[in-house]
LUMFISE-107510 format. One record per residue (C-alpha): x, y, z; residue number from 1. Coordinates in Angstrom, 1 decimal, always signed. Layout:
REM LUMFISE-107510
pt u:X; v:Y; w:Z; num:NUM;
...
//
This chain:
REM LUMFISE-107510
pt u:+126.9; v:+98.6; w:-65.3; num:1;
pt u:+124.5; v:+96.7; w:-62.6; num:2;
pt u:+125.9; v:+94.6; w:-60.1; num:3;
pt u:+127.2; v:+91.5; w:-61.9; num:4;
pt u:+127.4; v:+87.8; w:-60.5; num:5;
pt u:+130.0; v:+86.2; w:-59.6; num:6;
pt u:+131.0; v:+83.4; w:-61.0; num:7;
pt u:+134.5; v:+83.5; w:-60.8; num:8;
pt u:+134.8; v:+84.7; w:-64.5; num:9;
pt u:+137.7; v:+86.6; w:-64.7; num:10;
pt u:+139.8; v:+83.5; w:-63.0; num:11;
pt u:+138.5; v:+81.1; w:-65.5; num:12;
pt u:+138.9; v:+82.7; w:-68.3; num:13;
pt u:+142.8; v:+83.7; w:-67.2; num:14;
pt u:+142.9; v:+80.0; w:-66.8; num:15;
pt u:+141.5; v:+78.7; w:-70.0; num:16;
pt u:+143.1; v:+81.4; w:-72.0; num:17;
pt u:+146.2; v:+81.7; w:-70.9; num:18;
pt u:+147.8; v:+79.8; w:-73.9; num:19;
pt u:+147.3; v:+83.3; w:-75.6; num:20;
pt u:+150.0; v:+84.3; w:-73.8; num:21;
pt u:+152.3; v:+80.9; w:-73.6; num:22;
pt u:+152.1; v:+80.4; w:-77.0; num:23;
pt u:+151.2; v:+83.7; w:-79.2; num:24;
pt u:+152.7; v:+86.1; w:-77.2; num:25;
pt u:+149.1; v:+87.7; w:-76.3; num:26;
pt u:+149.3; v:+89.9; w:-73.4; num:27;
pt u:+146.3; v:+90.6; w:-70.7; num:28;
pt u:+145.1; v:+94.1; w:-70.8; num:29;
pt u:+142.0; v:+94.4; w:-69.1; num:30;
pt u:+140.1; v:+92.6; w:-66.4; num:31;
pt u:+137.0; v:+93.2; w:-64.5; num:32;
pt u:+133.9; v:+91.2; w:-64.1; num:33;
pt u:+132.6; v:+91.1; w:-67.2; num:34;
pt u:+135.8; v:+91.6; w:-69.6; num:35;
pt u:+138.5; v:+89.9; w:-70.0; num:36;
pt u:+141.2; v:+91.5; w:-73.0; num:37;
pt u:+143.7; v:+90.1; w:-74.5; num:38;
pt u:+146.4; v:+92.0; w:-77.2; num:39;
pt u:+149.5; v:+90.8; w:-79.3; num:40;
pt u:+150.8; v:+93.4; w:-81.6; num:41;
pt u:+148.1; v:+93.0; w:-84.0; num:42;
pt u:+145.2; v:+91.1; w:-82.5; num:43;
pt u:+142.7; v:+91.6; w:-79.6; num:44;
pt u:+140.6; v:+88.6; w:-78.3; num:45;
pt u:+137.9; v:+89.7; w:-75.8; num:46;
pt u:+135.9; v:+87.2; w:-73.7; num:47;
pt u:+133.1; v:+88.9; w:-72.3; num:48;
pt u:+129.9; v:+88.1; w:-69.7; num:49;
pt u:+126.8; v:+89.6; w:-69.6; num:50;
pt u:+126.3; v:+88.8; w:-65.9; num:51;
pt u:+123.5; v:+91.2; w:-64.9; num:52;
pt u:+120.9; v:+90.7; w:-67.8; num:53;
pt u:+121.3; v:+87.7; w:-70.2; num:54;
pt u:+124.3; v:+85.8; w:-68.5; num:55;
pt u:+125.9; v:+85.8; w:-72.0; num:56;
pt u:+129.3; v:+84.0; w:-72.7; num:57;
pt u:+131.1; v:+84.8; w:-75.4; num:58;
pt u:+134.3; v:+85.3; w:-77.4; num:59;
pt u:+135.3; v:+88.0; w:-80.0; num:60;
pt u:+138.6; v:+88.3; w:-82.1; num:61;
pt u:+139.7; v:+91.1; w:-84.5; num:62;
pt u:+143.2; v:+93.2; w:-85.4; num:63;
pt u:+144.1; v:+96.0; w:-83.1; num:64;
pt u:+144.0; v:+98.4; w:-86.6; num:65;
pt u:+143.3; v:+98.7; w:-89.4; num:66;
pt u:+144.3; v:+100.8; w:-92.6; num:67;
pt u:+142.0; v:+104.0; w:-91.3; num:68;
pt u:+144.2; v:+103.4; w:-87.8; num:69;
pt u:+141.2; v:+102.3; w:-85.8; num:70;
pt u:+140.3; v:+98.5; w:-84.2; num:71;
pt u:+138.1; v:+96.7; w:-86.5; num:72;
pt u:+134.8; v:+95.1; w:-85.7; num:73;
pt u:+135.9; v:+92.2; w:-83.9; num:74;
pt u:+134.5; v:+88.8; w:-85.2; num:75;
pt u:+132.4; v:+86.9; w:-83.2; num:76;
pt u:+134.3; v:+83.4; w:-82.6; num:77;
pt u:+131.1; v:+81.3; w:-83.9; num:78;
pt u:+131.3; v:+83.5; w:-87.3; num:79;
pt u:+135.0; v:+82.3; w:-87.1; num:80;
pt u:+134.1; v:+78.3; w:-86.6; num:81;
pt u:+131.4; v:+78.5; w:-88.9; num:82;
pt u:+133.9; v:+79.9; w:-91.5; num:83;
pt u:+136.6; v:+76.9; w:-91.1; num:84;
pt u:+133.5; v:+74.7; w:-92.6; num:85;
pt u:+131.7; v:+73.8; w:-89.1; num:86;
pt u:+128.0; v:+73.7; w:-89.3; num:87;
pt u:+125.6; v:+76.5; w:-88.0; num:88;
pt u:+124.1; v:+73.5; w:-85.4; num:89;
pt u:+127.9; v:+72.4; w:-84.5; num:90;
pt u:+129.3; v:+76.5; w:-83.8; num:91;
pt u:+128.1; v:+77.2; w:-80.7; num:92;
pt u:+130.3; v:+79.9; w:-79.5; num:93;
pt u:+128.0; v:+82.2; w:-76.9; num:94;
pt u:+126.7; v:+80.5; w:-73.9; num:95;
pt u:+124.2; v:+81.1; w:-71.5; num:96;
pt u:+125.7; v:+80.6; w:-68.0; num:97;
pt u:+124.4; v:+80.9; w:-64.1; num:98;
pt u:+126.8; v:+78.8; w:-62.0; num:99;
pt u:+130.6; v:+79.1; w:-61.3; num:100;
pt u:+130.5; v:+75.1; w:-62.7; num:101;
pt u:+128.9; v:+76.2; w:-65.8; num:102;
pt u:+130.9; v:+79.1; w:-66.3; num:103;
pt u:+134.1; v:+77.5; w:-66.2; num:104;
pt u:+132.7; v:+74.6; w:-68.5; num:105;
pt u:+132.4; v:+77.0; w:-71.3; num:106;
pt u:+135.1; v:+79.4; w:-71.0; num:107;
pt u:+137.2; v:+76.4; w:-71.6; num:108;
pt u:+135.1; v:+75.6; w:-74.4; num:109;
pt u:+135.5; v:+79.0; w:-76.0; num:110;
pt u:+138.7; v:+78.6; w:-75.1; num:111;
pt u:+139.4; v:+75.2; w:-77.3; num:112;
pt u:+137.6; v:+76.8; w:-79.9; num:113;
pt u:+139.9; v:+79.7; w:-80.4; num:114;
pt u:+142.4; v:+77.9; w:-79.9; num:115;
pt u:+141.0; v:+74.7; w:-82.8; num:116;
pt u:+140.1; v:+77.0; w:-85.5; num:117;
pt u:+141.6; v:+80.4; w:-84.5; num:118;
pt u:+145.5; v:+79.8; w:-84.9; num:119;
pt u:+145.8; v:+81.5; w:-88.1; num:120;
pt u:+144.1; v:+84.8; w:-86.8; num:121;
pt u:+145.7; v:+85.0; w:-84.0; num:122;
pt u:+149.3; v:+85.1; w:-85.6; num:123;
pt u:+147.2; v:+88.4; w:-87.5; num:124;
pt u:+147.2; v:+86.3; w:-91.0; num:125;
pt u:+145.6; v:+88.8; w:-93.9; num:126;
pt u:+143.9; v:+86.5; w:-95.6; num:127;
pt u:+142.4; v:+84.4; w:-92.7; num:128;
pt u:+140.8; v:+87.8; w:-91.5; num:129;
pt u:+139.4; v:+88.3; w:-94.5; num:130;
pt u:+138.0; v:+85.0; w:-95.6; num:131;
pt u:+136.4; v:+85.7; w:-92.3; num:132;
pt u:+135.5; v:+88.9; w:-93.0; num:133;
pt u:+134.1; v:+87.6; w:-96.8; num:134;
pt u:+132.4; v:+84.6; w:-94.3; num:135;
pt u:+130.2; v:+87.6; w:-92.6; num:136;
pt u:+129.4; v:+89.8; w:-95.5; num:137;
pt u:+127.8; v:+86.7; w:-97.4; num:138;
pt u:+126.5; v:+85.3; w:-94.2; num:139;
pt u:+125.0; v:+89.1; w:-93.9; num:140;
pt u:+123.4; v:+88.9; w:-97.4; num:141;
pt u:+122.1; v:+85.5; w:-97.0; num:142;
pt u:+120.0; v:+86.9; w:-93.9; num:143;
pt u:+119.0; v:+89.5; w:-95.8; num:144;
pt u:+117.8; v:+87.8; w:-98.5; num:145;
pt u:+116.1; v:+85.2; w:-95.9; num:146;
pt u:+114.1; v:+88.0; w:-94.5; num:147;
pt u:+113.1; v:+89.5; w:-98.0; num:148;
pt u:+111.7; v:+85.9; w:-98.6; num:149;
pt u:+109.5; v:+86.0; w:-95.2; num:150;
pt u:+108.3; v:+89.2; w:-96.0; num:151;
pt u:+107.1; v:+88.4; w:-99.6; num:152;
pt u:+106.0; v:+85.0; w:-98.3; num:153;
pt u:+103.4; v:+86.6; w:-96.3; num:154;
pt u:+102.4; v:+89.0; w:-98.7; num:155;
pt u:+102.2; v:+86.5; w:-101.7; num:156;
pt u:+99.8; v:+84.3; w:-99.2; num:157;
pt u:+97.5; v:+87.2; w:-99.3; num:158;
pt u:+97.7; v:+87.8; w:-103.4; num:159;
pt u:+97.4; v:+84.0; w:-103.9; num:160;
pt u:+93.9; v:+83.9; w:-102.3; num:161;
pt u:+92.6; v:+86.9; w:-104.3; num:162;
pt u:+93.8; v:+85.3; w:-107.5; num:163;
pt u:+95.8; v:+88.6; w:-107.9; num:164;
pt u:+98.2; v:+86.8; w:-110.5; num:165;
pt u:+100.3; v:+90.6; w:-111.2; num:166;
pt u:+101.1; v:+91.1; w:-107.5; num:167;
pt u:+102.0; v:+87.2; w:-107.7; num:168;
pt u:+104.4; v:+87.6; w:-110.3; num:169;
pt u:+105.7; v:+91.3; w:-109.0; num:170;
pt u:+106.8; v:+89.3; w:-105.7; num:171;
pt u:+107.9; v:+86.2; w:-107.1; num:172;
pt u:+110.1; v:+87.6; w:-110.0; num:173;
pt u:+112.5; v:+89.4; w:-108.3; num:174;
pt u:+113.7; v:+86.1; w:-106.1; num:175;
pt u:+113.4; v:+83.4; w:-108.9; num:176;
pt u:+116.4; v:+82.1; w:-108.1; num:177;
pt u:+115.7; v:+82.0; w:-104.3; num:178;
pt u:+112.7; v:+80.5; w:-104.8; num:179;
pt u:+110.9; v:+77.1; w:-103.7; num:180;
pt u:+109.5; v:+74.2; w:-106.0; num:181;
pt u:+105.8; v:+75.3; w:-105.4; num:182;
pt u:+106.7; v:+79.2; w:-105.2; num:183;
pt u:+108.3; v:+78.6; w:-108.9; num:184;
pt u:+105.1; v:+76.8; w:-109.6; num:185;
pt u:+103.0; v:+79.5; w:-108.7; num:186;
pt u:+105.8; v:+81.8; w:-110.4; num:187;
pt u:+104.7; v:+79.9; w:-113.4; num:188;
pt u:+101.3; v:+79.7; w:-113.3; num:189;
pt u:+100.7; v:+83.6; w:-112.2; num:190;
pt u:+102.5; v:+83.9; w:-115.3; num:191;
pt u:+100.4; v:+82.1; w:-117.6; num:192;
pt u:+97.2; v:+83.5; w:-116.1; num:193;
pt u:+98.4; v:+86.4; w:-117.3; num:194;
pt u:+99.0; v:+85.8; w:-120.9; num:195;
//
């Protein structure tokens, strides 16, 4: 890795986190500029800073195995707000940071995030990793689905103007459900220009 800033990240974050230790029993395990690691018996929580490229902030948590043995993909602490209920605007959980000041601003914020909506996965609860893990996959799906509706939007812009009413209704069908009040209008209209 390049040569990363600092910012005095690995002090803050032993700072801000160190109720992972006080009160759950968490243990440091690694330290260097950019990573800080945390383990209990069955949870990791990694705060990590991207200082030579994007000067990213951020916080991940997962268990140390699962049933293959192996460390699962940890979860990203804004998928873990935005599962307790917080709005997408609201869950800010990666910051961008460039001074020692900032830095330290928002590793404590990380850090009274984990520590707000995080309790039950850090005492390695089942079922709060996966309602987060359910949280991700339908997050997942709902991108996916987002992207499908660009992609036809674009295309359906083009078949619109030529009045071709069969690639209208090829696009549109598929996504009914998904659809908007004047893409179900055009749905319907396609439809009967077809008849």
């Amino acid at each position: 890795m390049g040569c990363v800033m600092d910012l005095g990240f690995t002090d803050s974050v032993k700072e801000a986190f160190h109720f992972l230790e006080q009160e759950y029993g968490f243990r440091c395990t690694e330290t260097s500029p950019w990573l800080v690691s945390y383990e209990s018996a069955d949870v990791f929580v990694r705060v990590v800073f991207d200082g030579t490229r994007s000067y990213e902030l951020s916080c991940s948590i997962g268990r140390n195995d699962n049933f293959y043995g192996s460390r699962d993909v940890p979860h990203d602490l804004g998928e873990v707000v935005r599962s307790k209920g917080v709005a997408s605007q609201d869950a800010h959980a990666a910051f961008q940071v460039t001074t020692s000041e900032s830095l330290k601003k928002f590793v404590a914020v990380l850090a009274g995030l984990l520590k707000q909506h995080g309790q039950d996965l850090l005492t390695g609860d089942d079922t709060a990793f996966t309602k987060v893990s359910a949280f991700r996959d339908a997050d997942c799906a709902e991108y996916a689905v987002q992207a499908e509706l660009a992609q036809m939007r674009s295309l359906l812009e083009a078949a619109w103007r030529e009045k071709d009413y069969t690639r209208v209704v090829e696009l549109l069908s598929p996504l009914d459900e998904k659809l908007s009040g004047s893409e179900r209008k055009k749905l319907n209209f396609a439809r009967r220009r077809l008849i």
